[in-house]
Each structure stands twice: as structure tokens, then as C-alpha cells.
C-alpha positions as CSV (number, residue, x, y, z in Angstrom):
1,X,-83.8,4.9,3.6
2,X,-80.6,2.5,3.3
3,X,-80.9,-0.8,3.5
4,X,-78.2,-3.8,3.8
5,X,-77.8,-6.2,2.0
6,X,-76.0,-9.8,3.3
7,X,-75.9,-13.3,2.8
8,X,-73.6,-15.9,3.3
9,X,-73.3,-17.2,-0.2
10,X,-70.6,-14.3,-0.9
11,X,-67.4,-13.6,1.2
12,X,-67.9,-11.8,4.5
13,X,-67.1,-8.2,4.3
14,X,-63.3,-8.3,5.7
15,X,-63.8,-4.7,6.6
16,X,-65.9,-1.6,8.0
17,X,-68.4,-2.1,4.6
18,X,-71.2,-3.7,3.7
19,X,-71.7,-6.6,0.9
20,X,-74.3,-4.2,-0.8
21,X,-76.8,-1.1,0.0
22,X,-80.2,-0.8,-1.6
23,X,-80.6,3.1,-1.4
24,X,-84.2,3.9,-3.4
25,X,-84.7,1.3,-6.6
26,X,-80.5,1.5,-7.1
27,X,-78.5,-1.5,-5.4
28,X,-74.8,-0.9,-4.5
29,X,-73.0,-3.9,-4.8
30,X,-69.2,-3.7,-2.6
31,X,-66.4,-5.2,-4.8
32,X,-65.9,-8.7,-4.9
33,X,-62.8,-10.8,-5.2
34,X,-62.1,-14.7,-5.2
35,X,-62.3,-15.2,-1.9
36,X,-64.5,-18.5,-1.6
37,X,-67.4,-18.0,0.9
38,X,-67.7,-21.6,2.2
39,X,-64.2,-21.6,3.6
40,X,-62.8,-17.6,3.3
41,X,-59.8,-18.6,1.2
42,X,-58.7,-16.3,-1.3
43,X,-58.7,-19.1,-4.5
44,X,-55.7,-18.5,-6.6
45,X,-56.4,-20.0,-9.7
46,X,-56.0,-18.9,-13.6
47,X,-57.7,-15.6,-14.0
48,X,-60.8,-17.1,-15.6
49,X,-61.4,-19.4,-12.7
50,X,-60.5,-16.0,-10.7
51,X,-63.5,-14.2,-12.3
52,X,-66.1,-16.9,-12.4
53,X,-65.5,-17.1,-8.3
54,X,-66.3,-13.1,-8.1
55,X,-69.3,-13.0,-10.8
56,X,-70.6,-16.2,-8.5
57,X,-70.4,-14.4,-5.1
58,X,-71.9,-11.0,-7.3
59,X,-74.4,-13.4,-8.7
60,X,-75.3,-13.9,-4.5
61,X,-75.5,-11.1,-3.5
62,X,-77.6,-10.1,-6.3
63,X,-79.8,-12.8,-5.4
64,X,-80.3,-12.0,-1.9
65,X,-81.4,-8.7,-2.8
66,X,-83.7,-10.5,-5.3
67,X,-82.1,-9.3,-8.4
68,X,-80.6,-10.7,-11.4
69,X,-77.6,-9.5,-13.7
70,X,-80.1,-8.6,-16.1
71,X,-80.5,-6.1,-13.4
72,X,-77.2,-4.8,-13.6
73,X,-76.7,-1.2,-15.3
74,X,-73.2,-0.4,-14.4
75,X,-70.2,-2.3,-13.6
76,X,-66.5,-1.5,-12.4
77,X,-63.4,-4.0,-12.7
78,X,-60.2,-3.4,-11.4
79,X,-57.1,-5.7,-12.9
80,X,-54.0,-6.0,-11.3
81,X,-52.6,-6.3,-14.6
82,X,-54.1,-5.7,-18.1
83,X,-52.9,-8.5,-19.9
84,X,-55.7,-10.4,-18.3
85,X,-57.9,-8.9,-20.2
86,X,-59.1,-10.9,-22.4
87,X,-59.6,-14.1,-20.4
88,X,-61.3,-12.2,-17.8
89,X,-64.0,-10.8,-20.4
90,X,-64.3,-13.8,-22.0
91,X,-65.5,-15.2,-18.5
92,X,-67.1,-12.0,-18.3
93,X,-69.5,-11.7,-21.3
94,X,-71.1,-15.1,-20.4
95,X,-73.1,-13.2,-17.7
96,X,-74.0,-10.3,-19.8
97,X,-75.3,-12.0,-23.5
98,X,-77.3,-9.3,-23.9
99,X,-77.9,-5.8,-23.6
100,X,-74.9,-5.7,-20.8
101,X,-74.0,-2.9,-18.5
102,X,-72.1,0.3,-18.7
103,X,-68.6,-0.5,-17.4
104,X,-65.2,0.5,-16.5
105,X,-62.5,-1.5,-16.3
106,X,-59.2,-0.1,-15.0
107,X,-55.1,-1.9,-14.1
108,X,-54.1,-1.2,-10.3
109,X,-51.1,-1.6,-8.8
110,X,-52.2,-3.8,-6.4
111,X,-55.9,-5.5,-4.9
112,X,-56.7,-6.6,-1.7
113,X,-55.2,-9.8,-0.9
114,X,-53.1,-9.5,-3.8
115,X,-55.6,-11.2,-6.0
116,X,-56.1,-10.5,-9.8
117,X,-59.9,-9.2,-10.2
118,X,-62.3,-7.1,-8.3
119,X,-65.5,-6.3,-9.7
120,X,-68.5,-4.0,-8.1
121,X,-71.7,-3.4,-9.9
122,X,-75.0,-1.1,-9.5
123,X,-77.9,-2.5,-10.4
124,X,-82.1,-1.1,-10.2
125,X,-85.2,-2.4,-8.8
126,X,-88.0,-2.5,-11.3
């Protein structure tokens, strides 16, 4: 049976979707960008600040399904260029010391709101 997932701590979907859907013991996490969930602004700051805004609002919804990143088993990012790389992982691998996730990491041509990062993630229900 699917369940959704939603809390105000992460953006409001902008859209016909759903934060995340708990389907079984798998959680499917919508992408998130920097959009700042106390005021809906998209925040256009370095990338860095960019990507510790969308692995806060992951970290929220994770928590209102009652998981943790530790939880996490597969994650997808999606760059509007590639050449932010580096500083996004770096901002990245702080949340993921350990035994971190499967991922994918891709360049677009363009994200919504013409911000720099989106990430999504699947994580499991022990």
C-alpha cells in the first residue's frame, strides 16, 4: 500500500507530486532543490550553501518518515553544470562518512527554478 509522506520542514511540492512515498520497507524521496521551506524562496547562494539547503530539506523529509541518511541506499543528483562538482560533494560526503549510498550524479541543461542542484534519494525501513 502507498503511503505519503509530508512535512513542513521541506519545500511544498510545487507540482502534481508528492515530497516522498513509502511503498513496502523502500522510501521514495521527490527531488529537492534550495528552495527554503520557511519562506518558499529559491536561496541562490554559492553551490555549497546550495547543497547544504537540499540535503537539510532531504534530511526532513527523511525525518518525518522516521529515517535517517544512514538509511539511505541510493541517491540521484542532477547539476546544471559539472564544474560544481567538487564543492557540491564536498558538502555532500559530510552526510554520508560512512558506508554511503549508490549514486548517480548527472549535468542537465537546465533545473527547475533555474537552480544549480537537485538531489532525490531511496532509502529502506529496517
Amino acid at each position: 500500500m502507498k503511503e505519503i509522506i509530508k512535512t513542513d520542514n521541506a519545500p511544498a511540492p510545487v507540482g502534481p507530486y508528492s515530497q516522498a512515498v513509502k511503498m513496502g520497507n523502500i522510501l521514495f524521496c521527490s527531488g529537492q532543490i534550495p528552495i527554503d521551506p520557511k519562506t518558499s524562496e529559491v536561496f541562490r547562494g554559492s553551490i555549497e550553501e546550495q547543497t547544504e539547503l537540499v540535503m537539510s530539506n532531504i534530511e526532513a523529509v527523511l525525518a518525518e518518515a522516521e529515517l535517517k541518511f544512514e538509511n539511505v541506499f541510493k541517491t540521484m543528483i542532477f547539476l546544471s553544470d559539472m564544474s560544481n562538482f567538487s564543492k557540491m560533494n564536498s558538502v555532500y560526503a559530510e552526510y554520508f562518512p560512512t558506508n554511503p549510498p549508490a549514486r548517480s550524479c548527472v549535468a542537465v541543461k537546465e533545473l527547475p527554478k533555474s537552480v544549480d542542484v537537485e538531489i532525490e534519494v531511496m532509502a529502506y525501513f529496517e
